[in-house]
N, C-alpha and C positions, 0 to 999 in steps of 0.2 A: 225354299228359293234362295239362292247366291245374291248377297249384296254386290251392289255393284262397284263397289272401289276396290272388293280382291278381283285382281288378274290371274287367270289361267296361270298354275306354275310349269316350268317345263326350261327348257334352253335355247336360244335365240341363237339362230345360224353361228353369228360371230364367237358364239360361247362353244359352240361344237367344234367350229374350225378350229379352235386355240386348242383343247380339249387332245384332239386327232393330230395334232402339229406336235405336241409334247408328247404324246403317245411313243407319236414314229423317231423322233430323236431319242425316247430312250431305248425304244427296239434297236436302236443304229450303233447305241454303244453296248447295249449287254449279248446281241447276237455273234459277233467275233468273240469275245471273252466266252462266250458258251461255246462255240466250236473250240477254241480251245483248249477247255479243259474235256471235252472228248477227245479229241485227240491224243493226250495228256492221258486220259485215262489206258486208250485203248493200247498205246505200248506201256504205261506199267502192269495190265491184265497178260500181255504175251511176254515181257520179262518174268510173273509170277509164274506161268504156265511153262516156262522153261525151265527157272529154277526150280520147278517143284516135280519135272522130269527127273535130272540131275540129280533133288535129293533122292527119288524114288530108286534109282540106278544103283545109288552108293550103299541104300539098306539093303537093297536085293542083294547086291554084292555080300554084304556083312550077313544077313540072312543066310543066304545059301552057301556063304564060305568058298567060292568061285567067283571069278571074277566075272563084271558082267560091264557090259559097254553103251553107251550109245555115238548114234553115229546117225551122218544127214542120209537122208533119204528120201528119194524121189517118187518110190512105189509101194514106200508100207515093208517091202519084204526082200531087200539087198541093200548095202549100204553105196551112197552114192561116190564115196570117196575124193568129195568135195568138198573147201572152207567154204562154202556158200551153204547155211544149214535153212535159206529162206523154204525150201522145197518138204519141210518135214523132218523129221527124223526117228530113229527105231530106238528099244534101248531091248538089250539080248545076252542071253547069258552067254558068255562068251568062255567056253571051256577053256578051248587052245590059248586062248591070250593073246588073239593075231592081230584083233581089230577087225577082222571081215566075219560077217556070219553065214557058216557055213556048215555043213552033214547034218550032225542032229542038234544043233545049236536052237535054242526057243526064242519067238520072239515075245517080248513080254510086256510091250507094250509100243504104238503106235502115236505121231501124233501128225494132226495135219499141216498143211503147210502155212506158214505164215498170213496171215490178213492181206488183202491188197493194199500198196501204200507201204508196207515193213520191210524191212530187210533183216536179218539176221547173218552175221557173219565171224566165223574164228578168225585169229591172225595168222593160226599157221594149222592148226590142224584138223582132218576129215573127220576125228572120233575122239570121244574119251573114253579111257577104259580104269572101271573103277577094281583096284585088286581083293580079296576077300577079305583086309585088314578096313578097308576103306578109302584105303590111300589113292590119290590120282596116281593116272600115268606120268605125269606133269604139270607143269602149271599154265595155264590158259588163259584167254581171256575171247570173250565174245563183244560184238557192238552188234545191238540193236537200235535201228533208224526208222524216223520217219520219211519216206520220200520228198525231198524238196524240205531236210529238215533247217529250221531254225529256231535258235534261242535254245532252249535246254529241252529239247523231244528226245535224247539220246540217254542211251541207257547202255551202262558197262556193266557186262556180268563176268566176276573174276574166280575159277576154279584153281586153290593153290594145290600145293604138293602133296598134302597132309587131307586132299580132300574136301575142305571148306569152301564152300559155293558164298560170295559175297556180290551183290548188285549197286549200284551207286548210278545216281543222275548224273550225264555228262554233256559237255556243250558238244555242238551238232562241230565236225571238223569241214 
């Protein structure tokens, strides 16, 4: 048998209310800061995923001793011949060294199109073409964005002359 001077333990409306009050004001500050760093994560996974195109392009190139390119691309299997690479892009071994893929040129790899929300874009050019030394065709640089970006979502990915793919955090313009 229970004496009678302990009371039932448990929590008393007011105790719950307080309880659920603090609760919901810390969900109010940690749910923005976790969308951000998704965010955050998800264009530095599509800058890795590009760079790591890029590097695959310049060993083929070096591999096979032929120059081999990639370039934007809208359907997997022509190149778009457009600075907007948000659509995809192909990387092919590019015999002739024209920049387009064409007769019996291979394609050697595909990738798809950017996330919704990303953008990917060169400043000036439709393709790069890596020569069988390594070497770029020139020196490049891409921005990847987030739609509606601010504060540092921006990401520069810089290909120089010599071939070296470098990426760096940059503020949203």
């Amino acid at each position: 048998m229970l004496p009678m001077n302990k009371r039932a333990r448990g929590f008393t409306l007011i105790e719950l209310m307080v309880a659920i009050t603090v609760l919901a004001v810390l969900l109010g500050l940690a749910v923005p800061s976790f969308r951000e760093i998704i965010n955050s994560n998800r264009v530095t996974a599509q800058t890795n995923d590009f760079v790591s195109t890029l590097n695959y392009a310049r060993s083929e190139a070096l591999k096979r001793s032929n120059p081999v390119t990639v370039c934007a691309s809208t359907n997997g299997g022509t190149c778009a011949g457009v600075t907007n690479w948000s659509t995809g892009w192909i990387v092919f071994a590019d015999i002739n060294a024209n920049g387009a893929l064409d007769g019996a040129e291979v394609v050697l790899q595909q990738s798809p199109a950017v996330p919704v929300g990303l953008t990917l874009n060169s400043t000036t050019r439709a393709f790069v073409r890596y020569s069988s030394s390594g070497m770029s065709s020139g020196a490049e640089t891409f921005a990847l964005l987030k739609t509606g970006c601010t504060g540092n979502r921006a990401r520069e990915i810089a290909i120089s002359t010599t071939g070296r793919i470098a990426s760096a955090v940059k503020a949203c313009p």
